[in-house]
C-alpha positions in Angstrom: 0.0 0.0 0.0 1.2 3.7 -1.0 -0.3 6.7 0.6 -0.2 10.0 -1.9 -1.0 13.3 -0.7 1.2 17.0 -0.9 1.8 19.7 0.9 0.4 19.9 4.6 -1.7 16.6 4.3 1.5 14.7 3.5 3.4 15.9 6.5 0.8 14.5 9.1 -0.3 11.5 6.8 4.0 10.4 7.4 3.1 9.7 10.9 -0.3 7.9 9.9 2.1 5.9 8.2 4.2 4.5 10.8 0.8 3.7 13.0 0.1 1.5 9.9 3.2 0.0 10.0 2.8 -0.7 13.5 -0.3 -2.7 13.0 2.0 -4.9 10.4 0.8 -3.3 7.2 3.8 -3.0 4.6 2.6 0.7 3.7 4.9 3.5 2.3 4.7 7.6 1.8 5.0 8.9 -2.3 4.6 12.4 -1.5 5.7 14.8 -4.6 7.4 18.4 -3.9 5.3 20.0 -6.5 1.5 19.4 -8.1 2.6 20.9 -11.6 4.2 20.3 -13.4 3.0 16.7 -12.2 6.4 14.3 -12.4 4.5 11.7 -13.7 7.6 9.6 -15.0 9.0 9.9 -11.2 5.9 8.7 -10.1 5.2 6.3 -12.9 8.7 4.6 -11.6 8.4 5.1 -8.1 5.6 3.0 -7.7 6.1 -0.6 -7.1 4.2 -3.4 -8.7 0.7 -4.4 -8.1 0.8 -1.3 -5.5 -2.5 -0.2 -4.0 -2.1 3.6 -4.2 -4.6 5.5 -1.6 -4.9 9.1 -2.7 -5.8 11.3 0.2 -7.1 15.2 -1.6 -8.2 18.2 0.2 -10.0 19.3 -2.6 -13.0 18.3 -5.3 -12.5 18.1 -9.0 -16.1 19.4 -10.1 -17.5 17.4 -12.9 -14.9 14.1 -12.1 -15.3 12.1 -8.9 -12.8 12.4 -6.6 -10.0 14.9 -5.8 -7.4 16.7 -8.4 -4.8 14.9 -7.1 -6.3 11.2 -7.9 -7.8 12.5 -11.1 -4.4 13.7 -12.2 -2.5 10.2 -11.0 -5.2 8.0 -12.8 -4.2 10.0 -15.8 -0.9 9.5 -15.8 -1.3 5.7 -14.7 -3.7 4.9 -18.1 -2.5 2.3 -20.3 1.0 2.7 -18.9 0.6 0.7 -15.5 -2.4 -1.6 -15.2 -0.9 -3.4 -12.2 -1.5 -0.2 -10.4 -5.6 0.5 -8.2 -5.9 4.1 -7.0 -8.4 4.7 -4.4 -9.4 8.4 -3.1 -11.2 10.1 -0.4 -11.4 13.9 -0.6 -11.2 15.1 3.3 -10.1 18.5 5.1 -12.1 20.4 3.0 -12.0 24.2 4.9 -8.6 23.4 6.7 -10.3 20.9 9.3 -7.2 19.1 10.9 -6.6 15.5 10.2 -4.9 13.9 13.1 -2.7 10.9 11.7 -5.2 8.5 14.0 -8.0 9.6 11.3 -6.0 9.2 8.6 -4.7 5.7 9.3 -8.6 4.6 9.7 -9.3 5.9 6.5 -6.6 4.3 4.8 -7.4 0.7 6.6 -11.4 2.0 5.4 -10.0 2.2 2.1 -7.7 -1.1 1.8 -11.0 -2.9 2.7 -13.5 -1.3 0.1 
């Protein structure tokens, strides 16, 4: 399992990691520096095979479900890496705080849908 998230989200979700790791899930952090441009070869490589990728956005892309952030990955992932699922919850919306004990239930929500 990969979580993906920038900016502030990814700070906090770090520590949600570990706490997954601590309840023996193999999980790892892909956090990119910058949303554009997007470094989708970067990512394309970075992630490993048959990795479940759960996006976590603090946004809404208006016509598409999900967040900007998953809509932008799933782009870059088509027909170039089918081994690849991409999951997404859209959360924080207003600058509510997300402590990393929310986060990890959301991922563990996620690995189970």
């Amino acid at each position: 399992m990969v979580a993906f998230a920038v900016n502030s989200m990814a700070a906090e979700l770090r520590l949600s990691i570990d706490i997954l790791r601590e309840q023996g899930i193999k999980a790892g952090l892909l956090r990119p520096r910058l949303y554009l441009p997007f470094p989708a070869e970067d990512i394309i490589n970075a992630l490993p095979q048959d990795a479940q990728v759960m996006v976590l956005d603090r946004n809404y892309n208006f016509g598409h479900p999900g967040g900007i952030l998953a809509a932008e990955l799933k782009s870059v992932l088509f027909s170039r890496r089918n081994d690849i699922t991409v999951k997404n919850r859209v959360m924080g919306i207003g600058g509510i705080d997300l402590p990393r004990r929310f986060m990890a239930a959301e991922i563990r929500a996620m690995m189970d849908e």
